[in-house]
MARRO-265808 format. One record per atom (N, C-alpha, C): residue in three letters; x, y, z. Coordinates in steps of 0.1 Angstrom, whole numbers, plus 5000, padded with zeros to 4 digits. Layout:
REM MARRO-265808
ALAXYZ;...
This chain:
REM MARRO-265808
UNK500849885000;UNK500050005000;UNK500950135000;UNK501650125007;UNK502650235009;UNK503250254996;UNK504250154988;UNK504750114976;UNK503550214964;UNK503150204968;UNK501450254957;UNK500950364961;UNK501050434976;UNK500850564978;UNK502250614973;UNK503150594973;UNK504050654970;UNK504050704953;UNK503850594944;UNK503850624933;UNK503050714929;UNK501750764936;UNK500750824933;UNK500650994937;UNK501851004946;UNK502451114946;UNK503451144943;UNK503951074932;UNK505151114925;UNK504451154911;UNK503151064903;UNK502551104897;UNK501651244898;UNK501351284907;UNK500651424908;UNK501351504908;UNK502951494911;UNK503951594909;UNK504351604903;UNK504051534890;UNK504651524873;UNK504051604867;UNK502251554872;UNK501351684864;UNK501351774869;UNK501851834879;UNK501651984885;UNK502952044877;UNK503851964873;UNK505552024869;UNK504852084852;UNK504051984850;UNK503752014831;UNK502652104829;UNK501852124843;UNK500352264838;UNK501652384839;UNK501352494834;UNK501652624833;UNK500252664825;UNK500252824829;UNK499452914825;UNK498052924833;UNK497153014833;UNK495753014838;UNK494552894834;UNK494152894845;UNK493052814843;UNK492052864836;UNK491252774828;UNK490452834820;UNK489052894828;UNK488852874840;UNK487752954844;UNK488553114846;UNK489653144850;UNK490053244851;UNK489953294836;UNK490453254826;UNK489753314812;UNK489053364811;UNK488053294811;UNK486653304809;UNK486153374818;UNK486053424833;UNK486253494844;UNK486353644839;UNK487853684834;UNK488553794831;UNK487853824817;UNK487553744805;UNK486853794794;UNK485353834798;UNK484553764813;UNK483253844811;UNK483153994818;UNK484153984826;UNK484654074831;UNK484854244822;UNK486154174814;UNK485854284802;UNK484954324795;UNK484054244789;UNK483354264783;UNK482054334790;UNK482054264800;UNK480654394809;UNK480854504810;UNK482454474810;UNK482454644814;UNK482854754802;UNK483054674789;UNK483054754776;UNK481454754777;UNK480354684779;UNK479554694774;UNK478554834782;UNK479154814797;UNK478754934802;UNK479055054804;UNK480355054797;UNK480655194789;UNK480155234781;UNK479855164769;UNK479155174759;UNK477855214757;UNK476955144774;UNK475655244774;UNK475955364779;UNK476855374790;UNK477155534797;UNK477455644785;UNK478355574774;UNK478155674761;UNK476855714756;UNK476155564750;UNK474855624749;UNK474355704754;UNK473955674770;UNK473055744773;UNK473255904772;UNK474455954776;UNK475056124775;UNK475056114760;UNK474756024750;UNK474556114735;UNK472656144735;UNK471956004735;UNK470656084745;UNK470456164751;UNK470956164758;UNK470856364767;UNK471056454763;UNK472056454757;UNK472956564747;UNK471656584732;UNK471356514727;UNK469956514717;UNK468856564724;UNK468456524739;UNK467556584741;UNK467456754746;UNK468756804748;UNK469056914753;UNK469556974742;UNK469656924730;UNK469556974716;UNK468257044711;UNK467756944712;UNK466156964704;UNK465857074717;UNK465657054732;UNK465257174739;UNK465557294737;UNK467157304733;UNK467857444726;UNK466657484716;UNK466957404711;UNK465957434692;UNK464657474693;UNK463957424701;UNK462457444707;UNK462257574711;UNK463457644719;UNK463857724726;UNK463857884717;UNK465057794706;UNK465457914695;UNK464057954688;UNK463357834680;UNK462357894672;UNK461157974676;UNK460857864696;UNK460058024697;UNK460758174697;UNK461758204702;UNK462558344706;UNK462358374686;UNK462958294673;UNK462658334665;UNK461058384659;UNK460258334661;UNK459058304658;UNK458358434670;UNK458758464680;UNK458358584685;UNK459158724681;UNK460358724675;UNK460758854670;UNK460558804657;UNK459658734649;UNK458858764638;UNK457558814639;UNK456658764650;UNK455658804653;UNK455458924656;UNK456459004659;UNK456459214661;UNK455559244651;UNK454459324655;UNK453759384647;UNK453959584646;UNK455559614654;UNK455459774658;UNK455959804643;UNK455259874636;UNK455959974626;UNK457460014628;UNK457760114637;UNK458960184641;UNK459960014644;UNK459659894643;UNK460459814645;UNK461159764631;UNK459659734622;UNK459959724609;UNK461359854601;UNK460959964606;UNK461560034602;UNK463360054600;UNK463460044617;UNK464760014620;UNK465259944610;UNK465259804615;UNK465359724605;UNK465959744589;UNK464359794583;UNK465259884571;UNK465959974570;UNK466560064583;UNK466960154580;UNK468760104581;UNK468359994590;UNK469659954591;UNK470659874581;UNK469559824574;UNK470159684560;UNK470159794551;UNK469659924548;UNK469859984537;UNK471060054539;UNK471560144552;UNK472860184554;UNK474160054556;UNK473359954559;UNK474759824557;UNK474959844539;UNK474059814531;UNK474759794519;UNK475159934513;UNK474560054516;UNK475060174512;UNK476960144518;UNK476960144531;UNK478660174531;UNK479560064531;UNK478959944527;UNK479559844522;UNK479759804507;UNK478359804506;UNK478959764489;UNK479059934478;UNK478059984484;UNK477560104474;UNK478860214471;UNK479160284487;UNK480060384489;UNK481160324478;UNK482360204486;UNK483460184478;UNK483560184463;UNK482060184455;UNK482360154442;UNK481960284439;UNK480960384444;UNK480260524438;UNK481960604440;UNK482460564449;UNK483860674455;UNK484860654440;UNK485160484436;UNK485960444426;UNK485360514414;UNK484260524414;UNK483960554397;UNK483660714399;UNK483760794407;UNK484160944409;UNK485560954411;UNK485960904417;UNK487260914418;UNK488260764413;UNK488660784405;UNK489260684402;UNK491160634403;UNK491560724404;UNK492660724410;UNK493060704428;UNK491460654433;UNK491960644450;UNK491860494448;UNK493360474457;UNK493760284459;UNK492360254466;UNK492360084461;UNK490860034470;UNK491659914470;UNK491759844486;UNK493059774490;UNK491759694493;UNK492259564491;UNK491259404493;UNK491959344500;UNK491359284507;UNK491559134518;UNK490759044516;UNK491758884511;UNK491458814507;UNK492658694515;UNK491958564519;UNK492758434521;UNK493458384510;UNK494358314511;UNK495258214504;UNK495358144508;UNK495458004504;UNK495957884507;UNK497357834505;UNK498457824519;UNK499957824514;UNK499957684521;UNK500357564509;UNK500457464511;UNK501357404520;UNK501757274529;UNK502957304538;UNK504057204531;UNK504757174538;UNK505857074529;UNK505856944539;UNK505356844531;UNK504956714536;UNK505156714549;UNK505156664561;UNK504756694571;UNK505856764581;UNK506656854572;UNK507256974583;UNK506557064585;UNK505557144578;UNK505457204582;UNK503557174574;UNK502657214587;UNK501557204582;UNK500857304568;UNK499957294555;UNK499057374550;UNK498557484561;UNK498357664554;UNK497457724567;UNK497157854553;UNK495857894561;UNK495358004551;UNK496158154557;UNK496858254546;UNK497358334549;UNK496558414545;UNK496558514552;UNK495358644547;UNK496358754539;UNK495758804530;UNK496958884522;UNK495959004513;UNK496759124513;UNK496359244511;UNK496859264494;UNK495759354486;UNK496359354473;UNK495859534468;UNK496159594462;UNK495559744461;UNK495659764450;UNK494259784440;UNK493759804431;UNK493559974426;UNK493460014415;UNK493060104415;UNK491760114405;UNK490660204409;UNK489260204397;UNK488260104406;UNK487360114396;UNK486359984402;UNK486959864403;UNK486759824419;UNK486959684421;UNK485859564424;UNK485659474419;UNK483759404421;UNK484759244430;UNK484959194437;UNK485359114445;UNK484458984444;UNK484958864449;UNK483758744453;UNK483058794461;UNK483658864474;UNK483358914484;UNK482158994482;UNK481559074470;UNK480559154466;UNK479159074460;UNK480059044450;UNK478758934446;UNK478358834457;UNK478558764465;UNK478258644473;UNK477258754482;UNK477858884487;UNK476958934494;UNK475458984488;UNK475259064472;UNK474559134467;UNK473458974466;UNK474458854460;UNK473658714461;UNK472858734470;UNK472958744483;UNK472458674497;UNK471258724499;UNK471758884496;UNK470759004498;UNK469358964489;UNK469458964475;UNK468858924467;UNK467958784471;UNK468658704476;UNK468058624484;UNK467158594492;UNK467658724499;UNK466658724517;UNK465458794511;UNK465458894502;UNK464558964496;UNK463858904490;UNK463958804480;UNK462858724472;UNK462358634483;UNK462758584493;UNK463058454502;UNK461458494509;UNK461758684514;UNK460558734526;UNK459458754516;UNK459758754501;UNK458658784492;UNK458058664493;UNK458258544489;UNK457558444490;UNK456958394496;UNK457358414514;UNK456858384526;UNK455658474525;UNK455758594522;UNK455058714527;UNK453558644514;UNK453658604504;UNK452958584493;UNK452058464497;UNK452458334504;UNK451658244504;UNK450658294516;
Protein backbone atom coordinates (compact mmCIF):
# COMPACT_ATOMS: atom_id res chain seq x y z
CA UNK A 1 0.00 0.00 0.00
CA UNK A 2 2.64 2.33 0.86
CA UNK A 3 4.74 1.10 -2.38
CA UNK A 4 1.39 2.47 -4.33
CA UNK A 5 0.85 5.59 -2.24
CA UNK A 6 4.01 6.52 -2.97
CA UNK A 7 3.76 6.18 -6.72
CA UNK A 8 0.71 8.20 -6.67
CA UNK A 9 2.35 11.14 -5.39
CA UNK A 10 5.05 11.05 -7.48
CA UNK A 11 2.50 11.02 -10.34
CA UNK A 12 0.58 14.20 -9.21
CA UNK A 13 3.88 15.92 -9.05
CA UNK A 14 4.57 15.15 -12.75
CA UNK A 15 1.27 16.77 -13.61
CA UNK A 16 1.65 19.78 -11.50
CA UNK A 17 5.53 20.20 -13.12
CA UNK A 18 3.66 20.12 -16.88
CA UNK A 19 0.27 22.60 -16.18
CA UNK A 20 1.62 26.18 -16.74
CA UNK A 21 -0.65 29.12 -17.48
CA UNK A 22 -4.32 30.13 -16.22
CA UNK A 23 -7.05 28.11 -15.69
CA UNK A 24 -9.64 28.25 -18.02
CA UNK A 25 -12.34 29.46 -15.63
CA UNK A 26 -9.95 32.45 -14.90
CA UNK A 27 -10.28 33.08 -18.79
CA UNK A 28 -13.43 33.03 -19.06
CA UNK A 29 -13.84 34.94 -15.65
CA UNK A 30 -11.48 37.93 -16.89
CA UNK A 31 -13.25 37.93 -20.64
CA UNK A 32 -16.83 38.42 -18.95
CA UNK A 33 -15.41 40.74 -16.92
CA UNK A 34 -14.22 42.81 -19.81
CA UNK A 35 -16.68 42.62 -21.75
CA UNK A 36 -19.43 43.88 -19.12
CA UNK A 37 -17.56 46.42 -18.57
CA UNK A 38 -17.04 47.51 -22.38
CA UNK A 39 -20.47 46.91 -22.60
CA UNK A 40 -21.34 49.26 -19.77
CA UNK A 41 -19.40 51.95 -21.12
CA UNK A 42 -20.87 51.70 -24.05
CA UNK A 43 -24.45 52.36 -22.62
CA UNK A 44 -22.87 55.30 -20.34
CA UNK A 45 -21.89 56.71 -23.90
CA UNK A 46 -25.18 56.19 -25.09
CA UNK A 47 -26.96 57.41 -22.68
CA UNK A 48 -25.02 61.17 -22.54
CA UNK A 49 -25.51 61.15 -26.54
CA UNK A 50 -29.45 60.76 -25.55
CA UNK A 51 -29.25 63.61 -23.31
CA UNK A 52 -27.12 65.60 -25.30
CA UNK A 53 -30.05 65.06 -28.33
CA UNK A 54 -32.49 65.77 -25.90
CA UNK A 55 -31.03 69.11 -24.72
CA UNK A 56 -30.46 69.74 -28.41
CA UNK A 57 -33.92 69.63 -29.59
CA UNK A 58 -34.82 71.68 -26.09
CA UNK A 59 -32.16 74.38 -27.37
CA UNK A 60 -34.11 74.30 -30.85
CA UNK A 61 -37.57 74.45 -29.25
CA UNK A 62 -36.25 77.22 -27.41
CA UNK A 63 -34.56 79.13 -30.49
CA UNK A 64 -37.68 78.86 -32.79
CA UNK A 65 -39.96 80.25 -30.26
CA UNK A 66 -37.51 83.43 -29.42
CA UNK A 67 -37.36 83.33 -33.50
CA UNK A 68 -41.02 83.02 -34.16
CA UNK A 69 -41.67 85.75 -31.47
CA UNK A 70 -39.34 88.47 -32.95
CA UNK A 71 -41.19 87.56 -36.24
CA UNK A 72 -44.42 88.01 -34.66
CA UNK A 73 -43.56 92.09 -33.87
CA UNK A 74 -46.26 93.80 -35.34
CA UNK A 75 -44.59 97.69 -34.20
CA UNK A 76 -44.13 99.67 -37.44
CA UNK A 77 -41.07 101.79 -35.95
CA UNK A 78 -39.65 98.11 -35.49
CA UNK A 79 -40.09 97.21 -39.07
CA UNK A 80 -38.46 100.31 -39.82
CA UNK A 81 -35.29 100.09 -38.02
CA UNK A 82 -34.74 97.23 -39.52
CA UNK A 83 -34.85 98.81 -42.94
CA UNK A 84 -33.13 101.48 -41.99
CA UNK A 85 -30.36 99.54 -40.87
CA UNK A 86 -29.94 96.82 -43.99
CA UNK A 87 -30.24 99.79 -46.29
CA UNK A 88 -27.19 101.79 -44.55
CA UNK A 89 -25.25 98.22 -44.32
CA UNK A 90 -25.34 97.89 -48.07
CA UNK A 91 -25.04 101.68 -48.77
CA UNK A 92 -21.43 101.72 -46.88
CA UNK A 93 -20.48 98.39 -47.78
CA UNK A 94 -21.11 97.56 -51.07
CA UNK A 95 -22.52 101.01 -52.62
CA UNK A 96 -19.97 103.80 -51.08
CA UNK A 97 -16.58 101.83 -52.18
CA UNK A 98 -17.70 101.50 -55.82
CA UNK A 99 -19.80 105.18 -56.17
CA UNK A 100 -16.21 106.66 -54.45
CA UNK A 101 -14.11 104.36 -57.39
CA UNK A 102 -16.07 105.54 -60.30
CA UNK A 103 -15.90 109.42 -59.15
CA UNK A 104 -12.81 109.13 -58.24
CA UNK A 105 -10.84 106.79 -59.76
CA UNK A 106 -7.35 107.25 -58.96
CA UNK A 107 -8.11 106.44 -55.01
CA UNK A 108 -6.29 102.82 -54.15
CA UNK A 109 -9.20 100.26 -53.01
CA UNK A 110 -7.02 97.67 -50.96
CA UNK A 111 -8.81 94.03 -50.72
CA UNK A 112 -8.46 91.26 -48.19
CA UNK A 113 -8.58 88.05 -49.27
CA UNK A 114 -7.31 84.32 -47.94
CA UNK A 115 -4.79 82.11 -49.59
CA UNK A 116 -4.12 78.79 -49.29
CA UNK A 117 -0.09 78.19 -48.61
CA UNK A 118 0.40 74.64 -48.89
CA UNK A 119 2.93 73.01 -46.15
CA UNK A 120 5.77 70.69 -47.07
CA UNK A 121 4.85 67.11 -46.41
CA UNK A 122 4.72 66.92 -42.94
CA UNK A 123 7.22 69.70 -41.72
CA UNK A 124 5.42 72.00 -41.76
CA UNK A 125 1.45 72.04 -41.78
CA UNK A 126 -0.96 73.73 -44.99
CA UNK A 127 -2.55 77.17 -43.32
CA UNK A 128 -4.70 79.95 -44.94
CA UNK A 129 -2.73 83.26 -45.08
CA UNK A 130 -4.74 86.39 -45.32
CA UNK A 131 -3.09 88.80 -47.80
CA UNK A 132 -3.74 92.44 -48.93
CA UNK A 133 -3.73 93.48 -52.73
CA UNK A 134 -4.50 97.35 -53.90
CA UNK A 135 -6.27 98.01 -56.89
CA UNK A 136 -6.97 100.99 -58.50
CA UNK A 137 -10.76 102.01 -60.33
CA UNK A 138 -13.75 99.76 -59.84
CA UNK A 139 -13.05 96.75 -57.87
CA UNK A 140 -16.32 94.01 -57.86
CA UNK A 141 -14.68 91.07 -55.45
CA UNK A 142 -16.25 87.43 -54.74
CA UNK A 143 -16.73 89.09 -51.62
CA UNK A 144 -19.54 91.52 -53.39
CA UNK A 145 -21.28 89.31 -55.38
CA UNK A 146 -21.83 86.42 -52.69
CA UNK A 147 -23.13 89.30 -50.60
CA UNK A 148 -25.53 91.29 -53.34
CA UNK A 149 -26.36 87.07 -53.91
CA UNK A 150 -27.58 86.74 -50.30
CA UNK A 151 -29.31 90.02 -50.16
CA UNK A 152 -31.24 89.22 -53.34
CA UNK A 153 -31.98 86.17 -51.60
CA UNK A 154 -33.40 87.23 -48.29
CA UNK A 155 -35.52 89.64 -50.36
CA UNK A 156 -37.19 87.19 -52.75
CA UNK A 157 -36.98 84.47 -49.76
CA UNK A 158 -39.47 87.30 -47.36
CA UNK A 159 -41.41 87.79 -50.78
CA UNK A 160 -42.54 84.44 -50.97
CA UNK A 161 -43.24 83.79 -47.43
CA UNK A 162 -45.02 87.08 -47.33
CA UNK A 163 -47.15 85.78 -50.69
CA UNK A 164 -48.42 82.39 -49.61
Amino acid sequence: MQALLGSASIQIALNLKYEVGFPFEIITMLGSTLLSSLLSIWSQSRKAKEEQQKLLITRGEFEMKAIKAARDVKDKGFAWTRRIIALTSIFAIVLLPKLVAVFYPDVDVTVGFTNWRPGFWFFRDGRDVFEWITFQGLVITQLDTNLVSAIIGMYFGGSLVKGK
